[in-house]
C-alpha positions as CSV (number, residue, x, y, z in Angstrom):
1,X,-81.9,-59.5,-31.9
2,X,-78.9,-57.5,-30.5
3,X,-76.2,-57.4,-27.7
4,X,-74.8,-54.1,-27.1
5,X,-72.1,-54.0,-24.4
6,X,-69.4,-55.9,-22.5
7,X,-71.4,-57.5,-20.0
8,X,-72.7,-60.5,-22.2
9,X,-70.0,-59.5,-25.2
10,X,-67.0,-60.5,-22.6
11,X,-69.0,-63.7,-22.5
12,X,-68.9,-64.4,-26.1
13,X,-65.1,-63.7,-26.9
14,X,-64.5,-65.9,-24.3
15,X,-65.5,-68.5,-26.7
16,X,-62.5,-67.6,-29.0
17,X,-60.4,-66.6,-26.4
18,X,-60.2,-63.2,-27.4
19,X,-59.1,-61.0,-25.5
20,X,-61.3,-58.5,-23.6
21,X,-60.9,-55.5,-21.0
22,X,-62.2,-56.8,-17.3
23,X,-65.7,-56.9,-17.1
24,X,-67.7,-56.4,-13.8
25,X,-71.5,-56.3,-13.6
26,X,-74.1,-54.1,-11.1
27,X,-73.3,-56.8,-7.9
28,X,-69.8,-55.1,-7.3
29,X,-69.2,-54.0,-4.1
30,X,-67.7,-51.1,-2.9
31,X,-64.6,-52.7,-1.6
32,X,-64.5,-54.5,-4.7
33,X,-65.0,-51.2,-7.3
34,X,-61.7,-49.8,-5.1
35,X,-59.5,-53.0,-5.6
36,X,-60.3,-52.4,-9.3
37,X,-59.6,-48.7,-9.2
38,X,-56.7,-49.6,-7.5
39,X,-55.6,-52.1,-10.4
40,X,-56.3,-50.6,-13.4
41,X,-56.1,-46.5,-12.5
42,X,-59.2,-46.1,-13.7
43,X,-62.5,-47.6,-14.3
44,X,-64.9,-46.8,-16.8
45,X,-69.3,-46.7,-15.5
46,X,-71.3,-47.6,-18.2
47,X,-75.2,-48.0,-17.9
48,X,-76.8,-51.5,-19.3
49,X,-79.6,-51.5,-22.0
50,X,-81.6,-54.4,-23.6
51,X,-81.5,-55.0,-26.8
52,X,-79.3,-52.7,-28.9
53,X,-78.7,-49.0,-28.3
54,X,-75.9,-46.9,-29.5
55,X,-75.0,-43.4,-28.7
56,X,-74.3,-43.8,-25.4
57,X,-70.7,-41.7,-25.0
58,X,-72.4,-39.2,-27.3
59,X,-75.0,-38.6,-24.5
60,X,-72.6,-38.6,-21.9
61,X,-73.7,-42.0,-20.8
62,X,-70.3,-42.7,-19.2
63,X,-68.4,-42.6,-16.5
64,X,-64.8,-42.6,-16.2
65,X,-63.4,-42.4,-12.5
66,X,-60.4,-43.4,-10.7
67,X,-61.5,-43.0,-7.2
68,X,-64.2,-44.5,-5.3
69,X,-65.9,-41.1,-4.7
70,X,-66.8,-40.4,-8.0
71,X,-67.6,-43.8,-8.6
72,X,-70.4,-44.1,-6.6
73,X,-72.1,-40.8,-7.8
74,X,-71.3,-42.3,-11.4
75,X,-73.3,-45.4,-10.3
76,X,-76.6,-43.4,-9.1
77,X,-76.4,-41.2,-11.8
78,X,-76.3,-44.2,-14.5
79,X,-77.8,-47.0,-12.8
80,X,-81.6,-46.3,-14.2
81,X,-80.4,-43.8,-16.6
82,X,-83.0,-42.7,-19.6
83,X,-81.5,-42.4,-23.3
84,X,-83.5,-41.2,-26.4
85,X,-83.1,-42.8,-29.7
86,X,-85.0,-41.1,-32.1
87,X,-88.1,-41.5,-31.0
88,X,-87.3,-44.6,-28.9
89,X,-87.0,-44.0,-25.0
90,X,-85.1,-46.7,-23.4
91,X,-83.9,-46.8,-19.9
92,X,-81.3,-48.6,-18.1
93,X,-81.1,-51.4,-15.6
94,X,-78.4,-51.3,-13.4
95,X,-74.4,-50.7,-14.4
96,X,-70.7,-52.3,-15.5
97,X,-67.3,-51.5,-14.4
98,X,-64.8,-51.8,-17.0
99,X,-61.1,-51.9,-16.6
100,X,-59.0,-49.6,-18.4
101,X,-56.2,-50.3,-20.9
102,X,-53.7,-47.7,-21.5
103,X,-52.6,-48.0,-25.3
104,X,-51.7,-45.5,-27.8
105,X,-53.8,-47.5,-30.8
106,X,-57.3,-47.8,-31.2
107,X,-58.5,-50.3,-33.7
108,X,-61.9,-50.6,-35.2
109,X,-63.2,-54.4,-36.6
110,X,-66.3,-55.7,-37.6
111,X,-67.9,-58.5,-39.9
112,X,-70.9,-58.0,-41.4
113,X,-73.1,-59.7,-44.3
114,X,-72.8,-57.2,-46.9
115,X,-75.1,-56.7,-50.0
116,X,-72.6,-54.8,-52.3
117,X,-70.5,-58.0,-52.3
118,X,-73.1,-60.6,-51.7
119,X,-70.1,-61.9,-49.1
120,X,-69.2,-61.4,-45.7
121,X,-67.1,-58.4,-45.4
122,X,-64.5,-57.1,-43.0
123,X,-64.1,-53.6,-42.3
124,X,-61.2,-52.2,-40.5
125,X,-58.9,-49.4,-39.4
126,X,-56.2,-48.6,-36.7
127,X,-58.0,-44.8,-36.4
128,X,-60.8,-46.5,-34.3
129,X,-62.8,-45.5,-31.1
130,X,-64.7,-43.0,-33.2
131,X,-68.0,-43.0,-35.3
132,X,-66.3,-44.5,-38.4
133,X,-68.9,-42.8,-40.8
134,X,-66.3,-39.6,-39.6
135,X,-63.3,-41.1,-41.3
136,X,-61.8,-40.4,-44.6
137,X,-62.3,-43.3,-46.9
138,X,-59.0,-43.6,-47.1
139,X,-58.1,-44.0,-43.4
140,X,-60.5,-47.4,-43.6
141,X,-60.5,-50.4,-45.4
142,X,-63.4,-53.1,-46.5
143,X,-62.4,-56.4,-47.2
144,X,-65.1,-58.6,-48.9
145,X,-63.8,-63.0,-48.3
146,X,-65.5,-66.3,-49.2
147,X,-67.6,-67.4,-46.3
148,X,-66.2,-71.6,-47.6
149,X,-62.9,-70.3,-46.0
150,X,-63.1,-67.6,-43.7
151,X,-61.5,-64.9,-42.3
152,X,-57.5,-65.3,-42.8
153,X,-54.5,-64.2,-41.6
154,X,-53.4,-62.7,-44.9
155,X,-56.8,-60.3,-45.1
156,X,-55.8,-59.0,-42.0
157,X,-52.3,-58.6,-42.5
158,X,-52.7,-56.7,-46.9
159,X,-55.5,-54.5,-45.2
160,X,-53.5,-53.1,-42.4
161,X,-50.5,-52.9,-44.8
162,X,-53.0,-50.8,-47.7
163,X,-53.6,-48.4,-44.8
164,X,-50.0,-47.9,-43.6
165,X,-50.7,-48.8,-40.0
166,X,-47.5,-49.1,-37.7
167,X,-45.9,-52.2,-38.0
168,X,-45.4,-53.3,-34.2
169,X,-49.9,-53.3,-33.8
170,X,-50.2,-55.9,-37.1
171,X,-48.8,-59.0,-36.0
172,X,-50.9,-58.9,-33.0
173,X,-53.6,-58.3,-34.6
174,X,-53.1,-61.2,-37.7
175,X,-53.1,-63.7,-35.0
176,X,-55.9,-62.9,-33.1
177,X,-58.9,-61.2,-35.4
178,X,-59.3,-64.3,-37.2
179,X,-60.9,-65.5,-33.8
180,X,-63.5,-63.3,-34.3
181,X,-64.7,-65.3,-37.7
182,X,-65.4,-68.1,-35.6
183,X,-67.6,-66.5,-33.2
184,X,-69.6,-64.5,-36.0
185,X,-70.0,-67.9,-38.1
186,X,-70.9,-70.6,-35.8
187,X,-73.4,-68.6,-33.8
188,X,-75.7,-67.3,-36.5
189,X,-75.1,-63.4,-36.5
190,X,-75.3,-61.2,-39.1
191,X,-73.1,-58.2,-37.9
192,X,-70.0,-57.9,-35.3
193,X,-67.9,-55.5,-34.3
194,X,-65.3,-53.9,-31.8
195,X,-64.8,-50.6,-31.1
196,X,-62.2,-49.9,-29.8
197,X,-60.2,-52.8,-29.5
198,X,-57.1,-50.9,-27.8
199,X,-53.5,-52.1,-28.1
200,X,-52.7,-52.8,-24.6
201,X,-48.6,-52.1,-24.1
202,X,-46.4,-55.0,-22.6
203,X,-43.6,-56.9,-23.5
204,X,-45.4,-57.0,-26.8
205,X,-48.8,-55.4,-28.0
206,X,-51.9,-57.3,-27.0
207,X,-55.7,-56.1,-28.5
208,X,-58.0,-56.0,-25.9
209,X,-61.8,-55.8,-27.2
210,X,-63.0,-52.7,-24.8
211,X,-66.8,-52.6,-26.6
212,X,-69.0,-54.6,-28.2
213,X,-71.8,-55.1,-30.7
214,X,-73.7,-58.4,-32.5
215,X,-76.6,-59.3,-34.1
216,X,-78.6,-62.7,-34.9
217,X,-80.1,-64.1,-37.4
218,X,-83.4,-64.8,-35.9
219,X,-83.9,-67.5,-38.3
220,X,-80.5,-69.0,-38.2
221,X,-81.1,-71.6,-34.7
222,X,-77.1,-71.6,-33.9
223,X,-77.8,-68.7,-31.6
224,X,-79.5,-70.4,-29.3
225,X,-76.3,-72.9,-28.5
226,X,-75.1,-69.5,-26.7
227,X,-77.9,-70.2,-24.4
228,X,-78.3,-66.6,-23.9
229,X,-81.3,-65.9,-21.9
230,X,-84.3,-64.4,-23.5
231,X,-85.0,-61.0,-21.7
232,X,-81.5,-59.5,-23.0
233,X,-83.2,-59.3,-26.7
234,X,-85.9,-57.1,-25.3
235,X,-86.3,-53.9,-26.4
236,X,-88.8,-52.8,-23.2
237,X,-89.3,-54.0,-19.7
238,X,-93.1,-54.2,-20.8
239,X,-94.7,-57.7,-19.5
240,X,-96.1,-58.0,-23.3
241,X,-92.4,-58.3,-24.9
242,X,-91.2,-60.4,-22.1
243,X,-94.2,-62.7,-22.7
244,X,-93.7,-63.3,-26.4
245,X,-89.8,-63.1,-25.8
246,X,-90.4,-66.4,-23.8
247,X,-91.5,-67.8,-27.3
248,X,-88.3,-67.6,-29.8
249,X,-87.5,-70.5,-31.6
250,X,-86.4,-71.5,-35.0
251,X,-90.0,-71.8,-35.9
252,X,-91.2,-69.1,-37.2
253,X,-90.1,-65.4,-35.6
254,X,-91.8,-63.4,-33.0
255,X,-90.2,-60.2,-33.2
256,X,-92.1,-57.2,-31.0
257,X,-91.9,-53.6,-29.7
258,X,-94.1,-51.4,-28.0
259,X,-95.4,-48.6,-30.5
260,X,-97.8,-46.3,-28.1
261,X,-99.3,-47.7,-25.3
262,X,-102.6,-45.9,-25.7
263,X,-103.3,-46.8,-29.1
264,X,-105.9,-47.9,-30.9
265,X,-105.0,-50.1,-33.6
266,X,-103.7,-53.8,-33.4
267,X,-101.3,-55.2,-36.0
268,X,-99.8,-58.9,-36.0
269,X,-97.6,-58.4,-38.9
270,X,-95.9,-61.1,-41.2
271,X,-92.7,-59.9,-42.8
272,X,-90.0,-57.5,-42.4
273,X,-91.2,-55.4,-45.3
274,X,-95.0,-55.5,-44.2
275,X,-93.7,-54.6,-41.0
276,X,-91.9,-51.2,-42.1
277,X,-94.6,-49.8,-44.4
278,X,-97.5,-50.9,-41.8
279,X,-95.1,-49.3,-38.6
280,X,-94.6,-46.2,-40.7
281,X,-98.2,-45.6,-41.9
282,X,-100.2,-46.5,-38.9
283,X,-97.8,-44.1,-36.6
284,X,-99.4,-43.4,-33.4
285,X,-102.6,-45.4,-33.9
286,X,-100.3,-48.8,-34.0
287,X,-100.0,-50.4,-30.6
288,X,-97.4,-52.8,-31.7
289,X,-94.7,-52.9,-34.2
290,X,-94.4,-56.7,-35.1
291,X,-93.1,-59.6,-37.1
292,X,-94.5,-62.9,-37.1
293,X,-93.6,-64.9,-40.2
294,X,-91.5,-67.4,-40.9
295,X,-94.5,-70.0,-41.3
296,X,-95.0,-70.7,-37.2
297,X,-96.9,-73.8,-36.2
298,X,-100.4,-73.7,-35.0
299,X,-99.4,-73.8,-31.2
300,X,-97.0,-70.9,-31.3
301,X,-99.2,-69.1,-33.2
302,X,-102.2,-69.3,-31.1
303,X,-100.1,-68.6,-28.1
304,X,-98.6,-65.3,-29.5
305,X,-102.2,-64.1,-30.5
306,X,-103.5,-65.3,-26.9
307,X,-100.3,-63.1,-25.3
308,X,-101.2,-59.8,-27.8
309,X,-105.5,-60.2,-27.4
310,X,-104.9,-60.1,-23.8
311,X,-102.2,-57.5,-23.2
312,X,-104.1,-55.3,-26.3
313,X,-107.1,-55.8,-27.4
314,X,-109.3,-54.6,-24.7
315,X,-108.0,-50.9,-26.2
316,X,-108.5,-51.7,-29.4
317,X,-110.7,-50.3,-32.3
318,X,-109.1,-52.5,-35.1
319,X,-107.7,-56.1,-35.1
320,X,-104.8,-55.8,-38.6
321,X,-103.7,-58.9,-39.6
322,X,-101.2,-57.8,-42.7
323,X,-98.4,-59.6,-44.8
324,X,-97.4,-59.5,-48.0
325,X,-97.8,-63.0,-50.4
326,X,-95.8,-65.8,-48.2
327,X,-93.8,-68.5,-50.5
328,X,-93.6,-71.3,-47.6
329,X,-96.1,-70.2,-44.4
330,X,-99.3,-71.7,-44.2
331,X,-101.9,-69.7,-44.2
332,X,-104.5,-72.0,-43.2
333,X,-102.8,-72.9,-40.3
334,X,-102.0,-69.3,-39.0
335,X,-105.3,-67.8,-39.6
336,X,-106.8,-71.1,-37.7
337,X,-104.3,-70.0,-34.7
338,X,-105.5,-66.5,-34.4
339,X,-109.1,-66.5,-35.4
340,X,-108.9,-69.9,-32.2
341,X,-107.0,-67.4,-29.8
342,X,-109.6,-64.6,-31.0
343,X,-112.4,-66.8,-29.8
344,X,-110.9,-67.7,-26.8
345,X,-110.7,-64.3,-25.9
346,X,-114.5,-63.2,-26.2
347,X,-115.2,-66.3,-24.4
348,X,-112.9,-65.0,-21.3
349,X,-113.5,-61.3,-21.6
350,X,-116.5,-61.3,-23.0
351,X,-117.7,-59.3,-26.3
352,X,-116.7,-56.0,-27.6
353,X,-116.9,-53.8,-30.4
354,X,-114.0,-54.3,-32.9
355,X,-113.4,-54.1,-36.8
356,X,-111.5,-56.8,-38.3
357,X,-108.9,-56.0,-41.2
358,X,-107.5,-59.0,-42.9
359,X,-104.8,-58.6,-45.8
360,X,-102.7,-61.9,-47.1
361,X,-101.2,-64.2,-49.9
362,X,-99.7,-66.9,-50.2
363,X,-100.2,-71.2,-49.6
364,X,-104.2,-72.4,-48.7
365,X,-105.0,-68.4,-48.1
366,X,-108.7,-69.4,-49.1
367,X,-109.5,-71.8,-46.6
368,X,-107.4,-70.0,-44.1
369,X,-109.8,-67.1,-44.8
370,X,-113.0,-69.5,-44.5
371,X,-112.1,-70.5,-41.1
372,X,-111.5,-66.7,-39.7
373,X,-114.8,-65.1,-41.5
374,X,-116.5,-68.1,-40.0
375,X,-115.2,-67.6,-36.8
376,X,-116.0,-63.4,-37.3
377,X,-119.4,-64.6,-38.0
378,X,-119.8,-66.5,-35.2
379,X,-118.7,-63.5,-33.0
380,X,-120.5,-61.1,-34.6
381,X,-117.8,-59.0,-35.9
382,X,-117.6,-56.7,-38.8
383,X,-115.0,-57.5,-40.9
384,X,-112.9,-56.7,-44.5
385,X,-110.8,-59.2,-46.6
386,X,-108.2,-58.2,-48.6
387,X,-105.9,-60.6,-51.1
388,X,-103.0,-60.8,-52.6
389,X,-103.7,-58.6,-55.6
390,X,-104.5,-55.4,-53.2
391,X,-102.2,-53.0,-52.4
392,X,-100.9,-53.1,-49.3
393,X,-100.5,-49.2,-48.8
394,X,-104.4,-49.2,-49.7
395,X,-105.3,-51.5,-47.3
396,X,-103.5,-49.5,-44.5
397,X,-105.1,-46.6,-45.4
398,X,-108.3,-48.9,-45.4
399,X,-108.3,-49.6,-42.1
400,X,-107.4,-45.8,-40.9
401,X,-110.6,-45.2,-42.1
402,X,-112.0,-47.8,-40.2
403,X,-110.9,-46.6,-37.1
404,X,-112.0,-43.3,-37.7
405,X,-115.4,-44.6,-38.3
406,X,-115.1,-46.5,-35.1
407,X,-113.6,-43.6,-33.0
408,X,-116.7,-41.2,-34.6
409,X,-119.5,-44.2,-33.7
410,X,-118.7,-46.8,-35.3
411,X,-117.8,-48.8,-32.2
412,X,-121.6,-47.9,-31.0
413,X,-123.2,-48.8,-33.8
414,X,-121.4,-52.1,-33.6
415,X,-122.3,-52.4,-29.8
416,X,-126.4,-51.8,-31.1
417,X,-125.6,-54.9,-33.4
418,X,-123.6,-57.1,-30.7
419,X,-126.7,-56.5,-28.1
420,X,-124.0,-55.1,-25.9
């Protein structure tokens, strides 16, 4: 769960009143986009994404313009703009205008959990606005506090000092990045940052936040007293993420994104790590990358498998339910959910060949198996258990094989069987 961008990020330092560049979203009008032009000398067009996606001056996915001319062809040539991210393709829905703020210092900040420390960390440096993996080490500065007290004045102040930044940008800066603490710690997130916040002249310096980046703690239900609306978190415009996007709470995670539309093999996951070796080995075949753990109740459990049956299992050769050995989640309960929502599914759509792949551990995993393989039975559908003591590369590899066999006539012999 990440926000990229000013457009909801101005909304967020608002609630430590700290200061930000002036934010317009896609509704501007053209009388409007002058009056700013006309205010700040020049405005900067910048496309908006869901979710998180970085790179975008690299790509040229911005527009800086100081007349209305320009701006407009900026506008059509951003407003849907595509950007490729590996092997991600994500594409824009609409636009912001963005003041600018003429400064001669560009800071970068950010707070982040930090595993080297086992402590939140700031990182800073008055050389910002650039990737900072380009920086010496010595032009940038970590600075590991106890979360008990928080970020302080005095880390801000010894860090700047240790890095020999210009005297007249750190007193504006002591009294206003502590701000930032507040936001990162009472709204669940797990990273923050700013870059550039840009020393804005005046009678004094002021830093003026002109980018943004964040990211929740799914588990962690502070960030939902932002009251942030669902659809930002979404990765795709797909109907399928939108629908189990609908579904966040603090029960249990329903993380998704769209792997390959045409494939072949469906995976509700539980757990991050499950998630990364099963995304990585199943590659093409996978038609969702997922995470559902984080022991969900019955209810949200059936309705997630309802919303994934329907949007992909008419396509599908293999049904993948994979986690690793859970220490709190209930098996019982979420293999009663699925193997329900399973059922519910042949009784709407009617029956179709599929192999079913089953791999778990953890709290009443026996009975939770009973109740699927009964349910299997009663469908008439093939099917492989695997416990805890399996490996979990081997059962991925398993269940290629299985939808080899069903791409090669498997899925016809399994018709012959169904009386289909």
């Amino acid at each position: 769960m990440q926000i990229t961008g000013m457009l909801w990020g101005r909304k967020l330092l608002d609630l430590v009143e700290f200061p930000h560049s002036e934010v317009r979203g896609p509704e501007l009008s053209v009388d409007e986009i002058k009056d700013m032009i006309k205010r700040h000398g020049q405005v900067f067009i910048k496309p908006v994404f869901k979710g998180g996606v970085g790179k975008k001056g690299k790509a040229g996915l911005l527009g800086r313009v100081n007349n209305i001319t320009d701006a407009l062809k900026e506008k059509e040539r951003l407003y849907f703009a595509e950007h490729k991210v590996g092997d991600s393709i994500n594409k824009s829905d609409g636009v912001t205008y963005e003041g600018g703020v003429p400064a001669d210092y560009e800071v970068y900040f950010s707070i982040a959990d930090n595993t080297k420390y086992r402590a939140p960390t700031m990182t800073i440096t008055h050389h910002g606005g650039v990737d900072i993996e380009e920086l010496d080490k010595d032009k940038i500065i970590e600075v590991p506090f106890d979360p008990l007290t928080g970020l302080k004045a005095f880390h801000v102040s010894n860090a700047l000092m240790s890095l020999g930044a210009p005297s007249e940008i750190i007193s504006p800066l002591v009294q206003n990045l502590p701000k930032l603490w507040d936001l990162f710690n009472n709204y669940g997130m797990t990273m923050l940052e700013l870059n550039p916040i840009r020393m804005m002249k005046g009678k004094r310096l002021t830093p003026v936040a002109c980018d943004f980046k964040c990211a929740f703690d799914i588990d962690d239900p502070a960030w939902k007293r932002l009251n942030l609306p669902s659809h930002i978190f979404a990765s795709d415009y797909s109907e399928f993420e939108q629908e189990i996007n609908q579904l966040r709470t603090y029960q249990g995670q329903s993380d998704v994104f769209v792997i390959n539309e045409n494939g072949d093999v469906t995976a509700p996951t539980f757990g991050g790590g499950a998630n990364a070796m099963v995304t990585e080995l199943l590659g093409e075949s996978a038609t969702i990358s997922s995470d559902f753990g984080g022991n969900p109740p019955y209810e949200k459990m059936n309705e997630i498998s309802r919303i994934t049956f329907n949007h992909w299992l008419g396509q599908s050769n293999v049904l993948f339910v994979i986690g690793g050995k859970a220490n709190n989640t209930d098996i019982y309960e979420t293999f009663r959910a699925i193997a329900d929502a399973l059922r519910t599914y042949f009784q709407e759509h009617g029956p179709k060949p599929l192999f079913v792949v089953v791999g778990r551990g953890g709290p009443n995993v026996i009975r939770g198996m009973s109740y699927f393989r009964d349910t299997l039975d009663q469908l008439g559908l093939p099917y492989r258990f695997f416990g805890f003591d399996s490996a979990m590369s081997e059962v991925v590899n398993y269940t290629m094989k299985v939808n080899n066999w069903m791409k090669n006539g498997g899925a016809e012999v399994i018709k012959g069987k169904m009386n289909i």
